[in-house]
DSSP file (Angstrom, degrees, kcal/mol; ACC not computed):
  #  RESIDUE AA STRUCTURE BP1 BP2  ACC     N-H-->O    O-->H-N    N-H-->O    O-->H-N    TCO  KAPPA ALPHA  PHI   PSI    X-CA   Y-CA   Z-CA
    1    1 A X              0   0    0      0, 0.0     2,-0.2     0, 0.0    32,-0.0   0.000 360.0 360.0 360.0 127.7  102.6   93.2  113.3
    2    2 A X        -     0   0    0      1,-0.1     2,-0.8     2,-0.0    33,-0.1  -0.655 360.0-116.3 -84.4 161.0  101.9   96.0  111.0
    3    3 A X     >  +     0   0    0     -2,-0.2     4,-1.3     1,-0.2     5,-0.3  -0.570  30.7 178.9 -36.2  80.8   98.4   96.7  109.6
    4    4 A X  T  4 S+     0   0    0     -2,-0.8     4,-0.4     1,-0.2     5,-0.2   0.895  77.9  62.7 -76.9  -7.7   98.9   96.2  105.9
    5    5 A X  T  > S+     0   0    0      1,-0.2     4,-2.4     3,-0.2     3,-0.3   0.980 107.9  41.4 -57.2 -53.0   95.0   97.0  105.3
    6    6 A X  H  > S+     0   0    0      2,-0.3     4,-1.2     1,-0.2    -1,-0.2   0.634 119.8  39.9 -98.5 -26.5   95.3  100.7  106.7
    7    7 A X  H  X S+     0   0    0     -4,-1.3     4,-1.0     2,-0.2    -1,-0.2   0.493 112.4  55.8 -78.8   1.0   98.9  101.8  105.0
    8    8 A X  H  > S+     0   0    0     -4,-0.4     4,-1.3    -3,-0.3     5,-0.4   0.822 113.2  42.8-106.4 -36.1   98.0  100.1  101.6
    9    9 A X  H >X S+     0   0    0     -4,-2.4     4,-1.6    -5,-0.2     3,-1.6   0.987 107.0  59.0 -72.2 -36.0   94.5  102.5  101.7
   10   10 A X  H 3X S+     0   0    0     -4,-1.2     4,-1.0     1,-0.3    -2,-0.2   0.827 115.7  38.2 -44.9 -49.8   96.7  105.6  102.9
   11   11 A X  H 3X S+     0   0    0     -4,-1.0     4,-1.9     2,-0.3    16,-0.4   0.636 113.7  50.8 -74.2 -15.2   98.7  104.8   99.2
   12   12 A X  H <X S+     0   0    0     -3,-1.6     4,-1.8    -4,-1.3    -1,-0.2   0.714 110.3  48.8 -99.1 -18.6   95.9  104.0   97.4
   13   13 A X  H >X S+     0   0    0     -4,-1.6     3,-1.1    -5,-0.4     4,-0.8   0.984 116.1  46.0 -83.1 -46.4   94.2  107.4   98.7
   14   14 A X  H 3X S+     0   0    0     -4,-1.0     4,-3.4     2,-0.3     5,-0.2   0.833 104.8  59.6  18.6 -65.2   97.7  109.2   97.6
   15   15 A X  H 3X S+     0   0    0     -4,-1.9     4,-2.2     1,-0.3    -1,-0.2   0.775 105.9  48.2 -58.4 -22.2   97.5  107.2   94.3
   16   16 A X  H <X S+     0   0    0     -4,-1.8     4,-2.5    -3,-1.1     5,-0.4   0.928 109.1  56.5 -77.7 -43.8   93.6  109.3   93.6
   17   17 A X  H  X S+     0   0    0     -4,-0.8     4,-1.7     1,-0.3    -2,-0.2   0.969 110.9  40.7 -78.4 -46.8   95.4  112.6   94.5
   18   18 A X  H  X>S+     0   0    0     -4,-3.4     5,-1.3     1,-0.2     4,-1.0   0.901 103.8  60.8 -69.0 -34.2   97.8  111.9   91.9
   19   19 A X  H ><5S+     0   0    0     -4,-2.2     3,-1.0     2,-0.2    -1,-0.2   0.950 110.0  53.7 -31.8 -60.2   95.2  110.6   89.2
   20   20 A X  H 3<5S+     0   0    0     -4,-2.5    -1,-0.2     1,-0.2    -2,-0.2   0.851 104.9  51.0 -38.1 -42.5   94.0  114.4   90.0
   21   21 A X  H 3<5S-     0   0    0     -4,-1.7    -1,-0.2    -5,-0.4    -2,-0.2   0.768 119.0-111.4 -79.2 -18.2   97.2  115.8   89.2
   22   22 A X  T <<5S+     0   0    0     -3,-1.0    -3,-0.2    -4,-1.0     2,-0.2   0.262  76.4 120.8  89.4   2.6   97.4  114.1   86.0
   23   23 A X  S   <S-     0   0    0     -5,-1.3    -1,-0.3    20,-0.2    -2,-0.2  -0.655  78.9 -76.8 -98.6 149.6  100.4  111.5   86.9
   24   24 A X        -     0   0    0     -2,-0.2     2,-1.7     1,-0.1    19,-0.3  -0.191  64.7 -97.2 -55.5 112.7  100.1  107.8   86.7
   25   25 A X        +     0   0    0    122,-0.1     2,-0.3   121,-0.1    -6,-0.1  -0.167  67.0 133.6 -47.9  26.1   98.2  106.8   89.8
   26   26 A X        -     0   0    0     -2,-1.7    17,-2.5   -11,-0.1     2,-0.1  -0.571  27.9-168.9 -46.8 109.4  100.4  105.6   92.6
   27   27 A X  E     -A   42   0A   0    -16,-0.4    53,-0.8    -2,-0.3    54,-0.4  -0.378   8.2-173.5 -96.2-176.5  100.8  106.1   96.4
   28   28 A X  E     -A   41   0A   0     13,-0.5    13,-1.6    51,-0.2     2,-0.3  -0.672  11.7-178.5-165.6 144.1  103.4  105.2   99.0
   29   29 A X  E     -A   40   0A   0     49,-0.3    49,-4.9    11,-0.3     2,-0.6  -0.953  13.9-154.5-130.9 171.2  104.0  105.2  102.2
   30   30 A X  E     -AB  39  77A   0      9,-2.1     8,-1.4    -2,-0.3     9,-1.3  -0.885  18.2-170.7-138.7  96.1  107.0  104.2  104.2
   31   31 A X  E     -AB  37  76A   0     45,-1.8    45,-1.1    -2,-0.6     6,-0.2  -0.493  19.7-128.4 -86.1 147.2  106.3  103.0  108.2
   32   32 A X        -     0   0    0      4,-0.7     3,-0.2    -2,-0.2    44,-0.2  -0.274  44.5 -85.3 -78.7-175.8  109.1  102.4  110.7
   33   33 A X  S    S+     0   0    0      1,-0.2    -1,-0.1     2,-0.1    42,-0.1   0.805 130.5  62.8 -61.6 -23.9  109.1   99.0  112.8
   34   34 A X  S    S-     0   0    0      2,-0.1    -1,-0.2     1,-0.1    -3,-0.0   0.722 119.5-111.2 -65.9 -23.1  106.6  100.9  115.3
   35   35 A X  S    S+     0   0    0      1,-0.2     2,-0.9    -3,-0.2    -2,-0.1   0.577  71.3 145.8  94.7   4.7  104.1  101.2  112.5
   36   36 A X        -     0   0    0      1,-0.1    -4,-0.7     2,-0.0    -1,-0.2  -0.693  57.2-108.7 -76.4 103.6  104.7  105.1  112.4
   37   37 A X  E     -A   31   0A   0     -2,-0.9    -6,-0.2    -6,-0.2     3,-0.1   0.097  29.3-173.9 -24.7 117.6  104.4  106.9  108.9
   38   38 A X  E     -     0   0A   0     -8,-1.4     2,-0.3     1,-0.3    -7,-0.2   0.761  68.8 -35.1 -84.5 -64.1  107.9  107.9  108.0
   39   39 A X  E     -A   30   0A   0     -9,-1.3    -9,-2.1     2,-0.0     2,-0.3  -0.963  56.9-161.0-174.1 157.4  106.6  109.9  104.7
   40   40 A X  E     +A   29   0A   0     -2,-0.3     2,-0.3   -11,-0.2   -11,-0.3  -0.978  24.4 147.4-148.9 157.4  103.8  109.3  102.3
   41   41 A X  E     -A   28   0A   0    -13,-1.6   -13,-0.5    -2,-0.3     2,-0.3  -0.950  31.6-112.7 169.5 175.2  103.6  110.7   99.2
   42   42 A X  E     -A   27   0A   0     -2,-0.3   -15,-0.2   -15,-0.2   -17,-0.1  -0.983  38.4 -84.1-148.7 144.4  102.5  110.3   95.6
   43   43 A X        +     0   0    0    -17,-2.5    11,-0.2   -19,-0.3   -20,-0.2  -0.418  47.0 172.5 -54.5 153.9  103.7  109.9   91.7
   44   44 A X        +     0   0    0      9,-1.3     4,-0.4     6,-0.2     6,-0.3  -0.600  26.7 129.1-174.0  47.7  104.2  113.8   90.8
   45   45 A X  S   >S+     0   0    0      4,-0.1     5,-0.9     6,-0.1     8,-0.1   0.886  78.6  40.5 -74.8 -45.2  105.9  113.4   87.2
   46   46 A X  T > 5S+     0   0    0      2,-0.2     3,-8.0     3,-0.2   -24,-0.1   0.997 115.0  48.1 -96.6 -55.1  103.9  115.4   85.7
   47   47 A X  T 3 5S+     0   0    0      1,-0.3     2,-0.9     2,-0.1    -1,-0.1   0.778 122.0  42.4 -19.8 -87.3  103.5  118.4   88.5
   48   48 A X  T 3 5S-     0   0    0     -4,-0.4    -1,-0.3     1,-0.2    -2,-0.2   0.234 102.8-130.8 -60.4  18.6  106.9  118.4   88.8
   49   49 A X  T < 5S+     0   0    0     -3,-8.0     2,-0.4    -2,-0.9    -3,-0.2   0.701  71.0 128.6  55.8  14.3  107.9  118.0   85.3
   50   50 A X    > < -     0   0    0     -5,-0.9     3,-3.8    -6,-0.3    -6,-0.2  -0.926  46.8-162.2-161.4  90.4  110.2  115.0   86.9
   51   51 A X  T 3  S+     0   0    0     -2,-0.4    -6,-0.1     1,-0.2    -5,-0.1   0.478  92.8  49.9-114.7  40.1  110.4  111.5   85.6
   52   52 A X  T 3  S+     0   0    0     -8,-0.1     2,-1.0    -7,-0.1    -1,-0.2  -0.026  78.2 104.5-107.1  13.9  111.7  110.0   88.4
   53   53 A X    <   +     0   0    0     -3,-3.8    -9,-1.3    -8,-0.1    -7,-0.1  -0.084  50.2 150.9 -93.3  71.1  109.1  111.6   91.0
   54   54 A X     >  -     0   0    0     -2,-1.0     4,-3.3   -11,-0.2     5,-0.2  -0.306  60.2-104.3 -81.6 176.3  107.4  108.3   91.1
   55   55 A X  T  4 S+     0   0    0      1,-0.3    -1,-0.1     2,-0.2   -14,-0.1   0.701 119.8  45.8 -73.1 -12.1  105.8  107.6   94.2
   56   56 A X  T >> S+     0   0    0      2,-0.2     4,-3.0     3,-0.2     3,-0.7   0.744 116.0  54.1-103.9 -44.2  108.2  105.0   96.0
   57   57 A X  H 3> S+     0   0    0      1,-0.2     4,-2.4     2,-0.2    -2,-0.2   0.838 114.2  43.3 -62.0 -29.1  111.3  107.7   94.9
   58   58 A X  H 3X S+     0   0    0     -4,-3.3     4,-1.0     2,-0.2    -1,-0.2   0.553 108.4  51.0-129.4  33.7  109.4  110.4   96.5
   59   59 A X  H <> S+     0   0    0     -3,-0.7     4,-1.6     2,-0.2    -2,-0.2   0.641 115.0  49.1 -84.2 -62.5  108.3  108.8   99.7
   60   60 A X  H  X S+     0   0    0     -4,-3.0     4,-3.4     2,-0.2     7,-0.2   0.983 108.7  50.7 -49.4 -50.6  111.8  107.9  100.1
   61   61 A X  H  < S+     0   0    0     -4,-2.4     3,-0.2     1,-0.2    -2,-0.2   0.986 111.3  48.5 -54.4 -52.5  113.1  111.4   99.3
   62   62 A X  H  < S+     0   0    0     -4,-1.0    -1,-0.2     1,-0.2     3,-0.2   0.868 103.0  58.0 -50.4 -27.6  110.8  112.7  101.8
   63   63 A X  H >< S+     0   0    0     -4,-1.6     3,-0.9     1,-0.2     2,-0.4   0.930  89.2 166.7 -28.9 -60.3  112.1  109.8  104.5
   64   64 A X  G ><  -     0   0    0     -4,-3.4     3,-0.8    -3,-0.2    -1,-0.2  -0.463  65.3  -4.7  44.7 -95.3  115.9  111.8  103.6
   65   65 A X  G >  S+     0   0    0     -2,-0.4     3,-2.7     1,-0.3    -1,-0.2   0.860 119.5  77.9-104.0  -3.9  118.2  110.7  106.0
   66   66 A X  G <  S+     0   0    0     -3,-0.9    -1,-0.3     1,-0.2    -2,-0.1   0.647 102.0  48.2 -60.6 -13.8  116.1  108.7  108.2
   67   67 A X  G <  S+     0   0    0     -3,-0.8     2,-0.3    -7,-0.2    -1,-0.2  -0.475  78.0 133.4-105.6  45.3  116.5  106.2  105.3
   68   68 A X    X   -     0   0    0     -3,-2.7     3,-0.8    26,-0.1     4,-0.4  -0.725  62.2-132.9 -65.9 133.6  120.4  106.4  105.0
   69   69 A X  T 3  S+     0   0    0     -2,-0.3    -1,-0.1     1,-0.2    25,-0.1   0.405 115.2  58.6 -74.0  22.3  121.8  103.0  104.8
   70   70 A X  T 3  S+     0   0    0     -5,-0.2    -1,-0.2     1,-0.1     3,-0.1   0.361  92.8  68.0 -96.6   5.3  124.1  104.4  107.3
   71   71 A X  S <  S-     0   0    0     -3,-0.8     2,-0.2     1,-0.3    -2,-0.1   0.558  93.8-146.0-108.0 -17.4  121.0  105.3  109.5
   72   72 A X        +     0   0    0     -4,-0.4    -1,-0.3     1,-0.1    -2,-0.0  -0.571  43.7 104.3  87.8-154.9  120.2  101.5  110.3
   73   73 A X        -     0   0    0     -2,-0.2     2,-0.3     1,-0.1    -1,-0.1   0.440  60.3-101.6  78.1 160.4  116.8  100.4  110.7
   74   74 A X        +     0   0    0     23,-0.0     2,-0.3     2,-0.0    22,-0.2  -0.931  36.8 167.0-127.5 118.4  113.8   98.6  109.0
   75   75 A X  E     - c   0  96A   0     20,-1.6    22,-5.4    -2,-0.3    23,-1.8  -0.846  25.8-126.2-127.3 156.8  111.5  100.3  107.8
   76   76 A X  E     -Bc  31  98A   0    -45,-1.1   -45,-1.8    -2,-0.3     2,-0.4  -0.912   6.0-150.8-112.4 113.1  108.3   99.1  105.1
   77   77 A X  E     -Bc  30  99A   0     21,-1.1    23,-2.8    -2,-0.4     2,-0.3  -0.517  11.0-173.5 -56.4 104.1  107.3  100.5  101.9
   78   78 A X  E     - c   0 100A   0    -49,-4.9     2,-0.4    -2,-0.4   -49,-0.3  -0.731  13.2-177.6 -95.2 169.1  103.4  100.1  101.1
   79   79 A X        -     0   0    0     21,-2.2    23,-0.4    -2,-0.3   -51,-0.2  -0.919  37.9-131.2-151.8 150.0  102.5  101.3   97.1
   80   80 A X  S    S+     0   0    0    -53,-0.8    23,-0.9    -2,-0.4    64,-0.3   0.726  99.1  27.4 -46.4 -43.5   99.1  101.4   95.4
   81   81 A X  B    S-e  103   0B   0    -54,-0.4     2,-0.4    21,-0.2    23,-0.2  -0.831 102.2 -85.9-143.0 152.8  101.0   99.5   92.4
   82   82 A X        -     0   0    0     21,-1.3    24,-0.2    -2,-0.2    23,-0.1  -0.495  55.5-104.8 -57.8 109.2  103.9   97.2   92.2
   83   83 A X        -     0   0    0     -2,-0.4    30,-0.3     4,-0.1    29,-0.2  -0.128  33.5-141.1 -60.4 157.4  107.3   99.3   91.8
   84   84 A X    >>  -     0   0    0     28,-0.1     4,-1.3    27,-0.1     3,-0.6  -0.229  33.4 -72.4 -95.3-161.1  108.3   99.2   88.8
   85   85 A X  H 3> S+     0   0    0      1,-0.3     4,-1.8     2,-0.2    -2,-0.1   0.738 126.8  52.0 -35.7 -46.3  112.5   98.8   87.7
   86   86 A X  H 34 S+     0   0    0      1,-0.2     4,-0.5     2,-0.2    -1,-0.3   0.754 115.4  40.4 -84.3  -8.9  113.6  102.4   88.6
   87   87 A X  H <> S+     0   0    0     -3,-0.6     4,-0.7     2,-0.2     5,-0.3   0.711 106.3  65.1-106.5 -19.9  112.1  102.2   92.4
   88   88 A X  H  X S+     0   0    0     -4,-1.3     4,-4.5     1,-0.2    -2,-0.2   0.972 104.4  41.9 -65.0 -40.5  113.1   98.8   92.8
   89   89 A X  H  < S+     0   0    0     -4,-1.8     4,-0.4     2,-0.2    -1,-0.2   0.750 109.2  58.2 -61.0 -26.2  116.9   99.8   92.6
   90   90 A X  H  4 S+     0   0    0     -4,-0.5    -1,-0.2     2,-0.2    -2,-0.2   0.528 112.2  46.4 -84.4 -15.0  116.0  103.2   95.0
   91   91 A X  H  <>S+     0   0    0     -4,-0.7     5,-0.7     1,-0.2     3,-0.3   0.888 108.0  56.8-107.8 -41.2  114.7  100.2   97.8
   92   92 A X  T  <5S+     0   0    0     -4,-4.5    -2,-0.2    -5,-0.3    -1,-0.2   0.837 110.3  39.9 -50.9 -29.0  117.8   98.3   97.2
   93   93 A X  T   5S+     0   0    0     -4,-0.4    -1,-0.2    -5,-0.1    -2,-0.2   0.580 109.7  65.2 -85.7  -0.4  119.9  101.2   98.1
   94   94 A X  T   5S-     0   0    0     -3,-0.3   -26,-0.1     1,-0.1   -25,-0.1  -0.374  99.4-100.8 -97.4-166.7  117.6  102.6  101.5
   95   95 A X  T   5S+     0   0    0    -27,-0.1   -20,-1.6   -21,-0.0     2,-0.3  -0.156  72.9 143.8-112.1  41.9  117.2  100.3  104.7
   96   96 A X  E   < +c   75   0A   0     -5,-0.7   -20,-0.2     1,-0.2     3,-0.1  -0.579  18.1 170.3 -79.0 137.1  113.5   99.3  103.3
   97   97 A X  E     +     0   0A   0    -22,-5.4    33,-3.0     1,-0.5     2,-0.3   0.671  61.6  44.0-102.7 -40.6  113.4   95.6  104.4
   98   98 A X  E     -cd  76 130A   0    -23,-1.8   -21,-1.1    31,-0.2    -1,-0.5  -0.924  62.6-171.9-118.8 137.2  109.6   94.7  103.7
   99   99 A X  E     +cd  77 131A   0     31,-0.6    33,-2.6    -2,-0.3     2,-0.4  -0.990   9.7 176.7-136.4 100.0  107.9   96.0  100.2
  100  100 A X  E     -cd  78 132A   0    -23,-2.8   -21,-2.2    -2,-0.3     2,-0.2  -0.940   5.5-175.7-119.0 121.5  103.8   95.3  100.1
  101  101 A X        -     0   0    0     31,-1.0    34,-0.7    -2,-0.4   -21,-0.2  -0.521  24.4-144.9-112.8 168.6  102.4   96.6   97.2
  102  102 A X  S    S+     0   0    0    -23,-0.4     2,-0.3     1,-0.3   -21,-0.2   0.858  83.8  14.5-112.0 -65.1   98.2   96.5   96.6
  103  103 A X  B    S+e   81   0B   0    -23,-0.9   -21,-1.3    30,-0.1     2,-0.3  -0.938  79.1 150.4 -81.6 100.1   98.5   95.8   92.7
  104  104 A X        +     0   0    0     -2,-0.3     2,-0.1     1,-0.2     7,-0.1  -0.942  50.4  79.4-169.0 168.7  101.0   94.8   90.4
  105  105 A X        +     0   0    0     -2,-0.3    -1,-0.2     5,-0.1     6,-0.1   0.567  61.8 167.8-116.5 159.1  102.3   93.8   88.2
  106  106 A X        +     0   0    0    -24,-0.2     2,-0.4     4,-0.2    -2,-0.1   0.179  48.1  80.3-126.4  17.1  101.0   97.2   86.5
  107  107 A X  S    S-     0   0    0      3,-0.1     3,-0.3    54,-0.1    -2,-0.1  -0.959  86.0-118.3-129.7 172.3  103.0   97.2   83.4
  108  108 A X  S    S+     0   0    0     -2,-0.4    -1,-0.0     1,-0.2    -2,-0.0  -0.002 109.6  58.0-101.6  23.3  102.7   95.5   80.2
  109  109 A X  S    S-     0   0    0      1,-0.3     2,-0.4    -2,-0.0    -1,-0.2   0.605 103.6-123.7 -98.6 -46.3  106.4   93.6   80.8
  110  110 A X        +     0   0    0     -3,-0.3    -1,-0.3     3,-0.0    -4,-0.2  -0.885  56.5   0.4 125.3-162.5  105.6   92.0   84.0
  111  111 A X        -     0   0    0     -2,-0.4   -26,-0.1     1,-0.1   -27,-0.1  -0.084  47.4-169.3 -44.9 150.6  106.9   91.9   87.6
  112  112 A X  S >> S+     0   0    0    -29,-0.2     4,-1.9     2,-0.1     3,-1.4   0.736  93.9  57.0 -98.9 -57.3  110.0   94.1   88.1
  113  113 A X  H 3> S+     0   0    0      1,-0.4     4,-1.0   -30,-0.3     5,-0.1   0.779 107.8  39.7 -79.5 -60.8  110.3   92.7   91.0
  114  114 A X  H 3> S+     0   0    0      1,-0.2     4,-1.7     2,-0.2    -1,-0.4   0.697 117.0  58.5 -79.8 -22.3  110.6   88.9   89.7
  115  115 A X  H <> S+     0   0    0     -3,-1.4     4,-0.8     2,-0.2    -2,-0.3   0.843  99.9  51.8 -86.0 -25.7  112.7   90.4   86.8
  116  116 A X  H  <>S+     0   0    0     -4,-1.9     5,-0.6     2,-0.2    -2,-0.2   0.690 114.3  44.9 -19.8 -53.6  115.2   91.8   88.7
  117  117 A X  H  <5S+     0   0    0     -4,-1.0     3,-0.3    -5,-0.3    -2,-0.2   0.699 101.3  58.1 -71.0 -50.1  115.6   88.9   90.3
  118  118 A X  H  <5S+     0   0    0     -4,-1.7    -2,-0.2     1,-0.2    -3,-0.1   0.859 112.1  53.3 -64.4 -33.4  115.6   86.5   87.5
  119  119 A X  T  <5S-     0   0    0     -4,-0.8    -1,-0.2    -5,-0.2    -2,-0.2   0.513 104.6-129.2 -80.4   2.2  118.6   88.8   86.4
  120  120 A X  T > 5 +     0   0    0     -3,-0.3     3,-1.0     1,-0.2     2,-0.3   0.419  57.7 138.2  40.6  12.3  120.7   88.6   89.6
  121  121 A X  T 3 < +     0   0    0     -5,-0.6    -1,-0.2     1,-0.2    -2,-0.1  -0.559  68.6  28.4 -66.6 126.3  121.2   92.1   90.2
  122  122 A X  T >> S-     0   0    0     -2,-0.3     3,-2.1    -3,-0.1     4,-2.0   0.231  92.3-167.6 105.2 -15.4  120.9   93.2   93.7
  123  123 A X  H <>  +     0   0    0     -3,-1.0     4,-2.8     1,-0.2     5,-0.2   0.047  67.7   0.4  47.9-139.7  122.1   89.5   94.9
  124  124 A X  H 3> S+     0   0    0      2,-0.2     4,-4.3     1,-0.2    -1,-0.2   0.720 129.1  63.6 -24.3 -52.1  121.6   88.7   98.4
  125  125 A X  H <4 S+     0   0    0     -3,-2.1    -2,-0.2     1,-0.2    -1,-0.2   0.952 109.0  43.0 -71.8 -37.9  120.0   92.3   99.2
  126  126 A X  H >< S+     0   0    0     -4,-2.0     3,-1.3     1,-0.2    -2,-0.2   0.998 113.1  47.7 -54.4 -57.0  117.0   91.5   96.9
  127  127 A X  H 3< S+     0   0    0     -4,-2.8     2,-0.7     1,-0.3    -1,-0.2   0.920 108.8  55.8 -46.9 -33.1  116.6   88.3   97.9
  128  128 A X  T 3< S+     0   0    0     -4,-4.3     2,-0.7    -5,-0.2    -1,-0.3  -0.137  88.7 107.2 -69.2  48.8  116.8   89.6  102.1
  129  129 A X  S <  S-     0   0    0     -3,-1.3     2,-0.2    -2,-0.7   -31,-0.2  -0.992  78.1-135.1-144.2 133.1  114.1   91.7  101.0
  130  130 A X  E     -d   98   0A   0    -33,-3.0   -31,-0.6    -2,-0.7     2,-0.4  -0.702  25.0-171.2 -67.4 136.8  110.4   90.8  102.4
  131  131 A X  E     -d   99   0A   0     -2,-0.2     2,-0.7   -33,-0.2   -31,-0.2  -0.987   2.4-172.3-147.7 113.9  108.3   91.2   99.1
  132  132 A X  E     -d  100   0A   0    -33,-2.6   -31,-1.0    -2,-0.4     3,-0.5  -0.772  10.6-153.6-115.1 109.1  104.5   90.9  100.2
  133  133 A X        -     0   0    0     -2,-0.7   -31,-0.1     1,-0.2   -30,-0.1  -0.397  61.0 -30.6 -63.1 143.1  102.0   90.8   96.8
  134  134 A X        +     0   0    0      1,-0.1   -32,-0.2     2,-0.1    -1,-0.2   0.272  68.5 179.0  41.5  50.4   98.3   92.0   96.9
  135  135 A X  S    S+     0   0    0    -34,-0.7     2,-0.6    -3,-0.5    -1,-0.1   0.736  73.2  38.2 -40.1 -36.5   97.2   91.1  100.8
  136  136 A X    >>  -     0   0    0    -34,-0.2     4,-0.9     1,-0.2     3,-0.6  -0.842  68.6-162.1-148.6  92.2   94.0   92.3  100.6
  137  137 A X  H >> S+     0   0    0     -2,-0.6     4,-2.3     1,-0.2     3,-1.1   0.768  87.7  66.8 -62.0 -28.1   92.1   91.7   97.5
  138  138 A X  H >> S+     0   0    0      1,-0.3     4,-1.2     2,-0.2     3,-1.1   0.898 109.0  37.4  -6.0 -88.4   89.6   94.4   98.4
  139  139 A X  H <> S+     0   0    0     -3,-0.6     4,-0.9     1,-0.3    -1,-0.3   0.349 109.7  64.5 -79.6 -10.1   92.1   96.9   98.0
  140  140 A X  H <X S+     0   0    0     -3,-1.1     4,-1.1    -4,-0.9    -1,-0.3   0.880 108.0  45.3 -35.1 -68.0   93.7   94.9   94.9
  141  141 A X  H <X S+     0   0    0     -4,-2.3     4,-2.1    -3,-1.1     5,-0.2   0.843 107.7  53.0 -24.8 -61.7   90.6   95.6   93.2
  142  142 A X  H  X S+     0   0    0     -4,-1.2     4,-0.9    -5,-0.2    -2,-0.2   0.846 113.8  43.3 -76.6 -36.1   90.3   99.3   94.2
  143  143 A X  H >< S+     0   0    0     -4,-0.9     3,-2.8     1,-0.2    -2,-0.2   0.812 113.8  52.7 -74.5 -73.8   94.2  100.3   92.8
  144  144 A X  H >X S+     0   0    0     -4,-1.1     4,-1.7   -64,-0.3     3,-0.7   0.482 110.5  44.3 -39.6 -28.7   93.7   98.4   90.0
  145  145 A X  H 3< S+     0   0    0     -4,-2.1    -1,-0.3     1,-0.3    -2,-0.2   0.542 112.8  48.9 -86.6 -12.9   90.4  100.2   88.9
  146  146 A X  T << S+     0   0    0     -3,-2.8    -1,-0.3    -4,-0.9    -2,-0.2   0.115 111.2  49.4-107.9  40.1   91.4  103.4   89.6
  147  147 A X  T X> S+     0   0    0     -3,-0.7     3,-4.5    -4,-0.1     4,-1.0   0.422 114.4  56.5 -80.1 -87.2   95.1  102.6   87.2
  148  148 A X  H >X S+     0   0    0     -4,-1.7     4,-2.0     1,-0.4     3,-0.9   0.852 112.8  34.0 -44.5 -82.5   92.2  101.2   84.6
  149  149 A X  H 34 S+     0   0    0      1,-0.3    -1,-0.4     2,-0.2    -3,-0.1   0.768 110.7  62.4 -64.8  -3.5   90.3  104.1   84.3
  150  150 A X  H X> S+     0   0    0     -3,-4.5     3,-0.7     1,-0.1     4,-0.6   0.889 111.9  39.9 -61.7 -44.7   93.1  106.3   84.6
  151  151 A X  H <X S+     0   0    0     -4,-1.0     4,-2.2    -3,-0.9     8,-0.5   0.496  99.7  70.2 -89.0 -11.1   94.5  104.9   81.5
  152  152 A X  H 3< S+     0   0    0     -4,-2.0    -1,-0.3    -5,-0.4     4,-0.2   0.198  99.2  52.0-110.8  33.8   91.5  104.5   79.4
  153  153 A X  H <4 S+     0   0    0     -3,-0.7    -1,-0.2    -5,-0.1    -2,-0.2   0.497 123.5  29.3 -96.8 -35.3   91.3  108.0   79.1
  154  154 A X  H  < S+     0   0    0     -4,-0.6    -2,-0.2     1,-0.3     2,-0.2   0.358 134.4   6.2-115.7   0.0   94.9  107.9   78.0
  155  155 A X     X  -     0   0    0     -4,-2.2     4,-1.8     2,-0.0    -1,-0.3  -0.488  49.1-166.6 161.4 103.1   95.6  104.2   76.1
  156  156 A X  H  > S+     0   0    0      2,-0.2     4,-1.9    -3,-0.2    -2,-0.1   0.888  84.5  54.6 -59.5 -63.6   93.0  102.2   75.6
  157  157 A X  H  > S+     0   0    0      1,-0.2     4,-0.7     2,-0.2    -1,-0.1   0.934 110.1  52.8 -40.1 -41.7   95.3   99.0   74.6
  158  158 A X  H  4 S+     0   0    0      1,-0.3     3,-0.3    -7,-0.2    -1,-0.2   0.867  95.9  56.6 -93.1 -11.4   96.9   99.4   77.6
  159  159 A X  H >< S+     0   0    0     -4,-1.8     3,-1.4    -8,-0.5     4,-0.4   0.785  97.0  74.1 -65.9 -17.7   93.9   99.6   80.4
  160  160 A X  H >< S+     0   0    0     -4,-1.9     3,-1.5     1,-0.3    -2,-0.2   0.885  89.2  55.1 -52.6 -67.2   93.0   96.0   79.0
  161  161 A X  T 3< S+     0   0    0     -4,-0.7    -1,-0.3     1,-0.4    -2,-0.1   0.502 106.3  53.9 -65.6 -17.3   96.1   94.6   80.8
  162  162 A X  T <  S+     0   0    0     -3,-1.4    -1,-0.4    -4,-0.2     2,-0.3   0.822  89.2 102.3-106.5 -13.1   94.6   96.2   84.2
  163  163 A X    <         0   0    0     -3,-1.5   -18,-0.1    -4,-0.4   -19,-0.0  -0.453 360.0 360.0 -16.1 104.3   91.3   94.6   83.9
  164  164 A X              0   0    0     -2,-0.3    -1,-0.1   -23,-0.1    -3,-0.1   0.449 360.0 360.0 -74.9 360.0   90.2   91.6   85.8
């Protein structure tokens, strides 16, 4: 059984480095079945000029081929924050089985996850896909206040929505 306490602070500690960097605050890491770190890694849009290096896109890229779907395996995705649309579709393609997220939903639409779904894109593979919400309210608390004060420097309207 993996530890979701101890990979979901490893993302949330990611998600501060990026807060630093100036990109939207968001870890990830990506563990094998053993419970070994695969890659971990952080939103970087704005470093990188790049606005698809969100944090789940570039936890996977670092992964590379160990998360081929030719490459087998099950491996688990923690994030800081719930992925949103464009990272749900990058975990549909890899051999992520289990997605535990800390936060979400952390945009002003709602779940990607549950909208995805509602839409029947991704069929079968979404549905085989272990989806574990917010385990550990602690650490529910702690992404969600460091998203809130990221954003009430930068949109006021929209840290209300991150507020408990």
């Amino acid at each position: 059984m993996l530890d979701h306490r101890t990979y979901l602070a490893m993302a949330i500690e990611q998600a501060r480095l990026s807060a630093a960097e100036g990109s939207t605050p968001v870890g990830s890491v990506i563990v094998d079945p053993d419970g070994t770190v695969v890659s971990i890694d952080r939103n970087r849009m704005l470093p990188l000029e790049d606005p698809t290096a969100h944090a789940e896109i570039m936890a996977i890229r670092t992964a590379g081929r160990r998360l081929m779907p030719s490459a087998g395996g099950s491996y688990t995705l923690y994030s800081s924050g719930e992925p949103c649309l464009m990272c749900v579709g990058i975990v549909l393609l890899s051999p992520i089985s289990t997605v535990v997220w800390a936060a979400g939903p952390i945009v002003v639409s709602g779940s990607a996850f549950d909208a995805v779904l509602a839409s029947g894109y991704g069929g079968e593979r979404l549905r085989g896909l272990e989806v574990i919400r917010e385990p550990d309210p602690e650490l529910r608390a702690e992404s969600r206040r460091i998203l809130h004060d990221f954003f009430v420097d930068r949109d006021p309207n929209r840290a209300a929505i991150l507020r408990d």
